[in-house]
C-alpha positions in Angstrom: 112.7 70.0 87.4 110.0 67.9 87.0 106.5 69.7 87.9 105.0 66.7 89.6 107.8 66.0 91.9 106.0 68.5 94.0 103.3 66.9 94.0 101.3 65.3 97.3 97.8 64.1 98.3 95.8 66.7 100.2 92.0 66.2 101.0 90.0 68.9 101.2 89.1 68.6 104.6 92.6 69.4 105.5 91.8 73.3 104.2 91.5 75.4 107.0 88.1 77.4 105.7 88.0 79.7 108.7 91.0 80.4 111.3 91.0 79.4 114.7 90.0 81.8 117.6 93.2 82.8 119.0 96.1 83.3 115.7 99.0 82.4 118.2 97.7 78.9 119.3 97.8 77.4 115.6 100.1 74.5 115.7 103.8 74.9 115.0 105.8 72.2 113.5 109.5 72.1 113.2 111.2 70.7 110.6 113.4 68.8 110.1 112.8 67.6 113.8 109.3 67.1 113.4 108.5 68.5 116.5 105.0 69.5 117.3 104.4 73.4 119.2 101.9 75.8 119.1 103.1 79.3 117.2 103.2 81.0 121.1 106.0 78.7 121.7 107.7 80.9 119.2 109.4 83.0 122.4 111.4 80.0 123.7 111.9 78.1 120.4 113.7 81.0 118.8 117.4 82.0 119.7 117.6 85.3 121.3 120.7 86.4 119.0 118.3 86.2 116.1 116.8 89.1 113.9 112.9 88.7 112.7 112.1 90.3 109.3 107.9 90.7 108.6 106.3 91.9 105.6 104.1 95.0 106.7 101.8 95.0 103.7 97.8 95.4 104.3 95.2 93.6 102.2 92.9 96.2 100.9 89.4 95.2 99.5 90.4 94.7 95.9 87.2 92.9 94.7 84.6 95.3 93.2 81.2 94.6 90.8 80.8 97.5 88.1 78.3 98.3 85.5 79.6 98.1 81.9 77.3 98.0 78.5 74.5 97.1 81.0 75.9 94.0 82.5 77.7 93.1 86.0 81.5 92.7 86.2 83.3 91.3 89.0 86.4 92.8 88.8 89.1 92.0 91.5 92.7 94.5 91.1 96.1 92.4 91.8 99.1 95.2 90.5 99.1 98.8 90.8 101.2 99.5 87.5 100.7 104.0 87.8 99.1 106.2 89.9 95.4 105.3 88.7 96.5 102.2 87.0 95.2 98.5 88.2 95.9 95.9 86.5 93.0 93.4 87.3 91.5 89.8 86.2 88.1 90.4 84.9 85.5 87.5 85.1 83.9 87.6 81.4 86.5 90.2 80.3 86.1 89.2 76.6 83.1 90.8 76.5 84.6 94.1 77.3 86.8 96.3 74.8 89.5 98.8 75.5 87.8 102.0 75.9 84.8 100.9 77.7 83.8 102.5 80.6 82.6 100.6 84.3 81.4 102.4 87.1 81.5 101.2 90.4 79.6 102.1 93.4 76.5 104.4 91.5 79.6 106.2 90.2 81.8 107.1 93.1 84.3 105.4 91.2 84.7 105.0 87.3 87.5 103.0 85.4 87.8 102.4 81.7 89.7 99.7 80.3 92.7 101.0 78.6 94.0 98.0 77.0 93.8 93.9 77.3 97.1 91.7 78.8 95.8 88.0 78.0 96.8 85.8 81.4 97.5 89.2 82.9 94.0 90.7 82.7 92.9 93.9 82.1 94.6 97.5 82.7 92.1 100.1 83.9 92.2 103.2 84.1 90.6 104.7 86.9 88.9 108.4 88.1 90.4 108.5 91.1 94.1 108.1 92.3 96.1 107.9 96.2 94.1 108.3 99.4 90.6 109.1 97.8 90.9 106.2 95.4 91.8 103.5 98.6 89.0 105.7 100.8 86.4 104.8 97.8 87.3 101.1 97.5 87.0 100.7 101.3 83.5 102.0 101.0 82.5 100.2 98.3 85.3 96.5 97.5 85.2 93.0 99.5 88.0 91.1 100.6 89.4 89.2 97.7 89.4 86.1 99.7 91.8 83.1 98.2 90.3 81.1 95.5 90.3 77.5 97.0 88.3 78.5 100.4 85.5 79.0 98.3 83.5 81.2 100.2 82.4 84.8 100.3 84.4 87.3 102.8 82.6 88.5 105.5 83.1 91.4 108.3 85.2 89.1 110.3 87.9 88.1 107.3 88.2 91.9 107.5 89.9 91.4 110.6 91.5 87.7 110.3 92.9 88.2 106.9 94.9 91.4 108.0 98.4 90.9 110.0 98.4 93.0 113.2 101.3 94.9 112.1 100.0 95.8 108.3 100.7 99.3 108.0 101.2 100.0 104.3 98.2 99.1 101.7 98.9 97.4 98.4 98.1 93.7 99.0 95.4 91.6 97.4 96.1 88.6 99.5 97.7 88.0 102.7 101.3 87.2 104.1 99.8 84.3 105.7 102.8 83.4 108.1 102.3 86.9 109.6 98.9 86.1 110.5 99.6 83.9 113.7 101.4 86.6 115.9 99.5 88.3 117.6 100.4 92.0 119.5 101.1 90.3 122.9 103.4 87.5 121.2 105.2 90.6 119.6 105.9 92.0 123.1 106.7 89.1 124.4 109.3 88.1 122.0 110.9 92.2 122.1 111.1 91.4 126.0 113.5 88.9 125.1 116.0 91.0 123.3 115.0 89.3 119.6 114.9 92.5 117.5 112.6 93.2 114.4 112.3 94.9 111.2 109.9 95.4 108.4 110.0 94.9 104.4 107.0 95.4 101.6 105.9 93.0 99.4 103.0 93.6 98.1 101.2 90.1 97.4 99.2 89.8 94.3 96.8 87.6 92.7 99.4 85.4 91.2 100.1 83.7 94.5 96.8 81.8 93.7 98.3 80.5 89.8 98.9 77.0 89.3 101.7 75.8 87.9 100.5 74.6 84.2 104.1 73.3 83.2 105.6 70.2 83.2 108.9 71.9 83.7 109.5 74.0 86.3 112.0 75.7 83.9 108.8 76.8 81.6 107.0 78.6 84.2 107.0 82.2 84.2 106.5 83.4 87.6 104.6 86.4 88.6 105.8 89.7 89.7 105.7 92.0 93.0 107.1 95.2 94.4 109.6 95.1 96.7 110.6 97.8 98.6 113.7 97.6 101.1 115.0 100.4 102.8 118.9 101.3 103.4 117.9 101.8 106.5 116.0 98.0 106.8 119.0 96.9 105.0 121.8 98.0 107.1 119.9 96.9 110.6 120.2 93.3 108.4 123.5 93.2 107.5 124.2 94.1 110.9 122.9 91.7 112.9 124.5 89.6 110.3 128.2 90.6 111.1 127.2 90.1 114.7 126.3 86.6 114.1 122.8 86.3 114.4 120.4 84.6 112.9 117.6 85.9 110.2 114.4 85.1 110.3 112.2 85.5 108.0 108.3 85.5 108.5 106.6 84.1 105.2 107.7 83.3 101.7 107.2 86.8 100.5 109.8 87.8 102.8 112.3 85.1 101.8 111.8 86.1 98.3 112.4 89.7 98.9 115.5 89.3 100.9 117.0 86.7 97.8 116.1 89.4 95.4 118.4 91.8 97.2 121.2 89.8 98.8 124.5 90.1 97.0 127.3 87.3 96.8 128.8 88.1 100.1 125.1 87.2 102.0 124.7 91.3 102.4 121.2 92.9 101.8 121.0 95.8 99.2 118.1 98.9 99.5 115.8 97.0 97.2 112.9 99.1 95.4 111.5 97.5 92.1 109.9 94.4 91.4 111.1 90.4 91.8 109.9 87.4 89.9 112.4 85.4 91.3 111.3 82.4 91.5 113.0 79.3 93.8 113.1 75.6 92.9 115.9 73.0 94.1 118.8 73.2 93.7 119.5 76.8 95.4 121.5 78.5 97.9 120.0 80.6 100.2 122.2 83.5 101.2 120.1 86.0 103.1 118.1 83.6 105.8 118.4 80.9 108.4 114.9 80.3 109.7 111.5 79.7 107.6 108.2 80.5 109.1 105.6 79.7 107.0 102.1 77.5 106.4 101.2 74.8 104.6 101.2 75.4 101.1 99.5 73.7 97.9 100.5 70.4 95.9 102.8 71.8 92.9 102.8 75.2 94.1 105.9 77.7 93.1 105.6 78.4 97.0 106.3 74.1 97.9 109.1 74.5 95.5 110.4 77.0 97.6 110.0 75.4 100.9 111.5 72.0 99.3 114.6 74.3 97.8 115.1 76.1 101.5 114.6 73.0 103.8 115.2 69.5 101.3 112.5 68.0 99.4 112.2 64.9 101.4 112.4 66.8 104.4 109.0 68.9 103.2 107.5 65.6 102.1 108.2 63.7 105.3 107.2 66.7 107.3 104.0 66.9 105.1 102.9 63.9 106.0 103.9 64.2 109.3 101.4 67.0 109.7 98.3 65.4 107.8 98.7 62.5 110.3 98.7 65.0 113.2 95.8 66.7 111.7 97.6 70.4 110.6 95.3 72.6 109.2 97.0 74.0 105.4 96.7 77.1 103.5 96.0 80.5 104.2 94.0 80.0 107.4 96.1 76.7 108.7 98.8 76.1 110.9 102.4 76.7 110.9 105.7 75.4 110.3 109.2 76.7 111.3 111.8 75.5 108.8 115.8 75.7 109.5 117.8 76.0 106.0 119.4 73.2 105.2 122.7 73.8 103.6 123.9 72.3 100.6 
């Protein structure tokens, strides 16, 4: 398809730059009704024979400055590839070569660049590996903040850019959906008899890639590792036989679940990486409800909401929510999609 059918007028001032106070009273809009809530609502709009999937990944602070042939780099990681291996997007990266060494923090951390991946950025090799190497970047890395808020992180991103369920570190940027529950909306929700479970998807960097195409069928979309339990998979495929319905909190989760549904709409133990990437027409086999924010113009993750709920139901409930002043992106509101079938 056509890149710039997914197109859409945003103005800036509809990016949410900071998130609002309380995560669960961001506005909720549900499409295709175009109804507007708040994300607390969440407890009576959902349908208590229903099964909520979250992605437990935590950000870690991926950005880092080093010292290399006397210069400052800002190197920020997106993909663990091995043990001590990051692959990461360099700024000024040609002037490095492969062998060259950086040192982060006076030293407490060293990495040398073992070799050059164009769009993909630089492997390096680091000193340290497991619990000492995520100890030493939380000592010594930022938040790697998204791109279009255009601002540095501060103490309290450390905090607002973390779900409160995040349990398992490999992220360089948020699942975003995730970031409106908050621990008393969880209870509240388990009180009603909806049950839960948890998936990984580690979110990289390539989240933030435009789509430089004009066909969507030239794009080559990034990869992520997924993992899936048997034990995840079968408390899915359960509640599937006993008729309820999935929900899944955030794109990455969607993604992970059509990356490891089979024909029949059953879930497989999933533990590799996905690239899939979802543009209209599809069929969606593994989920019935969408919660998500409000993405960018031409972004793989529009595609995906236009291929789950209709393109000119996204539009329409686009524009819907810029005339009742949503807030979009990472720290914006929310929107609750049903799948429409095809």
């Amino acid at each position: 398809m056509r890149v710039d059918l997914f197109d859409f007028d945003l103005p800036e001032s509809f990016i949410a730059k900071e998130p609002i106070e309380k995560r669960d009273e961001a506005k909720l809009l549900l499409v295709p009704e175009l109804q507007n809530k708040k994300v607390k609502d969440l407890v009576d709009i959902l349908p208590q024979n229903s099964l909520i999937v979250f992605n437990n990944t935590k950000v870690i602070p991926a950005r880092l400055f080093g010292n290399a042939k006397d210069r400052i780099f800002e190197v920020t990681l997106h993909k663990n590839i091995a043990l001590n291996s990051w692959l990461a997007f360099i700024k000024n990266s040609k002037k490095l070569s492969e062998g060259d060494k950086i040192v982060f923090g006076d030293g407490i951390l060293n990495a040398v660049v073992k070799s050059k991946h164009g769009e993909s950025g630089v492997e390096l090799l680091f000193d340290k590996s497991g619990v000492e190497f995520f100890e030493l970047l939380h000592r010594i890395g930022t938040l790697p903040l998204p791109p279009y808020l255009k601002r540095e992180a501060t103490e309290k991103d450390f905090d607002d850019y973390q779900t409160v369920y995040a349990s398992v570190e490999g992220a360089v940027a948020a699942p975003t959906a995730g970031l409106h529950f908050t621990n008393e909306l969880l209870d509240k929700i388990k009180v009603k008899g909806i049950d839960s479970v948890e998936l990984t998807l580690h979110v990289g960097a390539g989240t933030f890639q435009p789509v430089k195409v004009e066909d969507t069928k030239d794009h080559k979309m990034h990869s992520e590792y997924v993992l899936i339990t048997e034990e995840v998979a079968n408390k899915i495929n359960e509640a599937k036989k006993a008729g309820k319905k999935i929900i899944a909190v955030g794109t990455t989760v969607l993604r992970s679940l059509e990356s490891a549904v089979d024909e029949n709409g059953f879930i497989k133990p999933f533990a590799k990486e996905t690239d899939i990437f979802i543009t209209p027409p599809y069929v969606f086999k593994s989920v019935d409800y969408l919660l998500t924010n409000f993405h960018l113009p031409k972004s793989t993750l529009f595609m995906l909401v236009c291929a789950f709920a209709g393109m000119e139901e996204m539009k329409q409930a686009y524009e819907f929510a810029k005339k009742n002043n949503y807030r979009f992106y990472s720290y914006g509101d929310a929107s609750l999609l049903k799948r429409k079938d095809n």
